[in-house]
N, C-alpha and C positions, 0 to 999 in steps of 0.2 A: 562218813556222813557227808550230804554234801547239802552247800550250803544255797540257799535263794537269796536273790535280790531284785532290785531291779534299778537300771539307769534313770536320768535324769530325762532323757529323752520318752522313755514307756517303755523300755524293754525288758523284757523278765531276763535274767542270767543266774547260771550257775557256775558254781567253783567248788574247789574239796576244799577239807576240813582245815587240811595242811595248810592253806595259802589264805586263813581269817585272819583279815587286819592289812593285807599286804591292797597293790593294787592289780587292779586287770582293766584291758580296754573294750569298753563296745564297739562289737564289730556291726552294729549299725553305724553309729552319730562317730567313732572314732576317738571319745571322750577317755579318758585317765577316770578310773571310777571304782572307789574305795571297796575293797571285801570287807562286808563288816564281821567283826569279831563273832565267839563260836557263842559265846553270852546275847549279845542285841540279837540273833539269827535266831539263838532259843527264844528267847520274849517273844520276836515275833510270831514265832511258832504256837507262843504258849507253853512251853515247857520251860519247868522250875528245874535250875541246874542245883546242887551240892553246897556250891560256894557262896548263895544267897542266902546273904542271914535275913531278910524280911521275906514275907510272902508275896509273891507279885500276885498283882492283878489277871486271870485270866485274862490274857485278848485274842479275841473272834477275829480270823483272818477271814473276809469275807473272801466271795467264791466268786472268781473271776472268768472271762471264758480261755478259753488255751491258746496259747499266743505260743508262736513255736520257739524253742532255746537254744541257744547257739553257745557250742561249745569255748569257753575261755579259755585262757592260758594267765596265767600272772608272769610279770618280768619284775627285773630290780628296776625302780626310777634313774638310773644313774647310765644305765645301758640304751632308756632308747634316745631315740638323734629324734629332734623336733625339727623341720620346713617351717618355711613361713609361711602364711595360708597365703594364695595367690588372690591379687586385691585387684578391684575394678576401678575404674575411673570415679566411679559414686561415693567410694570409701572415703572419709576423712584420713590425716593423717594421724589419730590417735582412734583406732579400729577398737571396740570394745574386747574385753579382755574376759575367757571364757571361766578359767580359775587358776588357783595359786601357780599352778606349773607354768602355765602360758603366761603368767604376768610376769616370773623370774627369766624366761628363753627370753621375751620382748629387751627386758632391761640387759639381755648379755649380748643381743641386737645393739642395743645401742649404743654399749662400749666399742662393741666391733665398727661402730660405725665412726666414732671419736679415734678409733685407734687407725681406720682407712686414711682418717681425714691427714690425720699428724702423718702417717707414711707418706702420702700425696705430697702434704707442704714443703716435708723433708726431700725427698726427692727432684721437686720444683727447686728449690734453694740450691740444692746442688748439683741442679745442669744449669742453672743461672753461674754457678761460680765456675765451673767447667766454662762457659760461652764468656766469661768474663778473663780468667785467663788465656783463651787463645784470640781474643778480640785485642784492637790493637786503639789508639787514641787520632782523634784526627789530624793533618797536618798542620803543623803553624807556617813551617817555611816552604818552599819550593824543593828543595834538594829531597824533604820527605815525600814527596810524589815520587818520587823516582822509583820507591819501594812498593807501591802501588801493582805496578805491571807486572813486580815478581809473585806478588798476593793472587793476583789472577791469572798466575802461568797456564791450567790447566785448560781455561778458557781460549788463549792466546796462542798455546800450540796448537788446539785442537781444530779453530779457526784456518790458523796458517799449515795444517795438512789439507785441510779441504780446499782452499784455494790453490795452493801446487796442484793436486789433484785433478781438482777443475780444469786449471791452465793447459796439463800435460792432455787431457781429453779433450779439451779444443784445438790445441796443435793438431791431436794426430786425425782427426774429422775434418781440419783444414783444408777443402777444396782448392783446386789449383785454378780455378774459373770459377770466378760466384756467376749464378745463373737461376730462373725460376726453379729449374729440376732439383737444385744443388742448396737452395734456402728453402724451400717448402718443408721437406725432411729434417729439418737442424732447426726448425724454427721453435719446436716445444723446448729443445734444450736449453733456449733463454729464459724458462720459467726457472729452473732452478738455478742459473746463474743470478737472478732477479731476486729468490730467495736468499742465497748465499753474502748477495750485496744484502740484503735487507737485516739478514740477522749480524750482520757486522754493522752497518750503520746503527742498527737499536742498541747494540751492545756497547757502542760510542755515545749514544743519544744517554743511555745509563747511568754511564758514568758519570759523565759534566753535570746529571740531573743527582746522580749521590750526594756531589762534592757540595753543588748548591743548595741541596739540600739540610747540611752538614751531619751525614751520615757517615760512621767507622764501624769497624769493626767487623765487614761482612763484602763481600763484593758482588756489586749490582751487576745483573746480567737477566736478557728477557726469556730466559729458561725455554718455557714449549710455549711460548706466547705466540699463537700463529698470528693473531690479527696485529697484533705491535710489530711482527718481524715482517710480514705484507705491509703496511704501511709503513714502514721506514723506507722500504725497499722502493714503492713509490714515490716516498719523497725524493728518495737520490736522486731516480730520475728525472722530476721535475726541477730537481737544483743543477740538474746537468745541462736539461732543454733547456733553463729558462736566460743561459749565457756562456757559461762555459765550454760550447759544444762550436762557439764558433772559431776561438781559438785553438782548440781539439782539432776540427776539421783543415783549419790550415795549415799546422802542424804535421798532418798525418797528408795533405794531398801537397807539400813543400819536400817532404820527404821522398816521396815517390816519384818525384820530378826534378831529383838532386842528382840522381845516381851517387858517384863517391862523393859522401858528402866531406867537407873542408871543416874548418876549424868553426870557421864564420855561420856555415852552418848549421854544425850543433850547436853554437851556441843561440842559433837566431829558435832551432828547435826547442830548443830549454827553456827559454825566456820563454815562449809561448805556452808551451808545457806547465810552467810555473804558472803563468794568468790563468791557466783554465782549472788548475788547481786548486789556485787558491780563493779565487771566487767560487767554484763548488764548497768548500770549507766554511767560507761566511755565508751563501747560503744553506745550507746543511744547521749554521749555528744561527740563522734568523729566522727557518723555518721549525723549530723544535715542535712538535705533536699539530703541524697544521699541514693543511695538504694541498694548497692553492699558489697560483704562478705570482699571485701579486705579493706573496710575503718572499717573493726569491728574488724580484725586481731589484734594479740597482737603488731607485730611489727608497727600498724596504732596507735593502743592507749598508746605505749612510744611515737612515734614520737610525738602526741598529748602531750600527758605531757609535752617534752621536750620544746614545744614551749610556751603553758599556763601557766605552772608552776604548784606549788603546790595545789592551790587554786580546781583544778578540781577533785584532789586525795582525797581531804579533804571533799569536796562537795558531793563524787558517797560514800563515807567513811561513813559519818553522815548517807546517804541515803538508805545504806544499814543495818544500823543500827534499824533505824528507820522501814522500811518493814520489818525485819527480829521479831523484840519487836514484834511491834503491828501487826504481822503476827500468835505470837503463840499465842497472849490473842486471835484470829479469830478463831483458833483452839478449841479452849472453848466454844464464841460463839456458832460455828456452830453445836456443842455437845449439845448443850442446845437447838437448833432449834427442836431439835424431839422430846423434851419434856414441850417447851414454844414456843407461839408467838412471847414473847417478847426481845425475844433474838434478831428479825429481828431492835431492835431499837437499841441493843447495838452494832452489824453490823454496823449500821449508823453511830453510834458515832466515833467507829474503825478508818469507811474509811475514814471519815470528819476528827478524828486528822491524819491520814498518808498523806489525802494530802495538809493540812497543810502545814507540816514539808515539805512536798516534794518541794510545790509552795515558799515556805521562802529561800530554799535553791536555787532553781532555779534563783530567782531572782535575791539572793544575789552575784548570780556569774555571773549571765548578765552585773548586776550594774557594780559591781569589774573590770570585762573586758573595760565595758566603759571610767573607770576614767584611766584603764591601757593604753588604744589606744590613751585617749587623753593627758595624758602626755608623750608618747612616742609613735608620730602618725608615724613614720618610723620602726618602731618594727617588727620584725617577728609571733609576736606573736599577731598582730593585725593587720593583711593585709588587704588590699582594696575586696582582693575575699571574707572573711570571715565576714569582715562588710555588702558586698553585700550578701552574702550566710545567714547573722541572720536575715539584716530586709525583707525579703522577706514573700509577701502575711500576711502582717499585718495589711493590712486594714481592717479585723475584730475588734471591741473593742466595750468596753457599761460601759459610765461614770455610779461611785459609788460614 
């Protein structure tokens, strides 16, 4: 015997006898929709079953027009998988709820949504405590900078292969006549020497800006920053042109006009070498994130002194020291390059201890600044623009 019904939407459906009481879906609206029992199916019918001890009421099923029926199937409630209905912009976030079944899946929605959340938190908490064990505390003394440059080795080798590199590829492009013919052709290869200076000066501009900053735990470096690693790179050479390039130049045209040079010599070479040095270094450290000739001026890097102290003198001091040393054993090096390979590894080693020394000193006067600002946060020598001016574009870093 099969049974009639009809959905909540107007659909007429059938089912057998077997499945009264269970459910089936319409496959119009897609609704969960009760088979009723083989008793309410007869009533509706009008037929008195057996089992009724009162007389029903005859009821007149009025005569409808034929509305076509589509075959149902019944399943268990436990087997089918409910979606969530996909919601528009217009929906609230509490979507009215169609009956009993969809208000229970909503509420098993929202444990799964409590139980995402607590997984999230959990997982948060513990790459915080991961990032918290391999993070380290910041310096108090000097000697802990030291450890610094071995935090950022990857940076530091990776540096001082590309500049051996470079070196060895300008040696062997070295014309024996400079001439119009002989620079017009070599002249783009300054762009990526200009880069190379550049994403090294930022990488030094980073640090001094961590230290001041009083950032641990991670090491500042300007990652693909192209515009930060172009303007550093600019800068340099504005802190080259704007003094340093004259004691460069007599250095380098004293040399060439020495033939064997004497004792007296290099050391008049050195001394000079040093001045140009180390005035690149104080301005480098008076021009941080500006790009004009008047913060490189000498009357820019007293007033700088006068404000920082000695600390920045002592600092560009060491620094020029140290490129000036490990600039002339490069000199050797690169002498040995036309007659060894392996000259290109002692290059490496060069640039890997210059910068070093260079990243130790950086830091250590980032630090220094920091612990100076914060015991005397009203100082001139540690003003709100200059705090804002170091930690700027330092969300570059990569824990070590």
């Amino acid at each position: 015997m099969a049974l009639y019904f009809h959905c909540t939407c107007g659909q007429h459906l059938r089912s057998d006898e077997d499945q009264a009481g269970g459910f089936t879906r319409c496959l119009a609206c897609s609704r969960l929709v009760r088979v009723p029992s083989l008793d309410r199916a007869n009533q509706a019918l009008g037929i008195e079953t057996l089992a009724s001890a009162v007389p029903q009421p005859v009821v007149v099923v009025p005569v409808v027009p034929p509305v076509p029926v589509l075959e149902t199937k019944a399943v268990e409630v436990s087997s089918l998988t409910f979606e969530p209905r996909p919601r528009s912009h217009d929906d609230s976030l509490t979507f009215p709820l169609r009956d009993p079944i969809d208000r229970v899946d909503f509420e098993k929605r929202d444990d799964l949504r409590k139980v995402r959340k607590a997984l999230q938190d959990s997982e948060r908490e513990w790459a915080e405590r991961r990032r918290r064990r391999r993070t380290w505390n910041l310096e108090t003394v000097w000697p802990e900078c030291l450890i610094y440059p071995f935090r950022a080795w990857p940076l530091l080798v990776g540096l001082a292969a590309a500049w051996a590199t470079m070196t060895a590829f300008l040696i062997g492009i070295w014309p024996a006549h400079w001439g119009p013919a002989e620079i017009v052709p070599r002249a783009p290869l300054m762009l990526f020497v200009v880069l190379l200076l550049g994403f090294t000066v930022a990488s030094l501009e980073a640090t001094i800006a961590g230290g001041t900053a009083g950032h641990a735990g991670y090491v500042v470096w300007p990652a693909n920053d192209l515009g930060w690693t172009a303007a550093a790179g600019v800068r340099a050479l504005i802190c080259f042109l704007a003094g340093p390039i004259i004691p460069a130049l007599v250095a380098f045209f004293f040399w060439l006009q020495s033939g064997d040079l004497e004792l007296v010599d290099k050391l008049i070479i050195w001394e000079l070498c040093l001045v140009a040095a180390g005035y690149w270094t104080l301005a480098l450290l008076t021009m941080r994130q500006r790009t004009s000739f008047r913060h490189a001026s000498p009357l820019a890097i007293v007033e700088f002194v006068k404000r920082r102290g000695f600390r920045p003198v002592l600092a560009a001091s060491l620094a020029a020291f140290v490129m000036v040393s490990i600039g002339g054993l490069a000199l050797k090096a690169v002498e040995e390059l036309h007659r060894s390979g392996q000259a290109w590894l002692w290059l490496v080693f060069l640039w890997t201890a210059q910068l070093f020394a260079l990243v130790f000193l950086f830091r250590w006067l980032g630090v220094s600044w920091f612990y100076a600002r914060k015991k005397r946060p009203d100082s001139e020598s540690a003003g709100p623009k200059d705090v804002e001016k170091d930690t700027r574009g330092l969300s570059a870093g990569f824990a070590s």
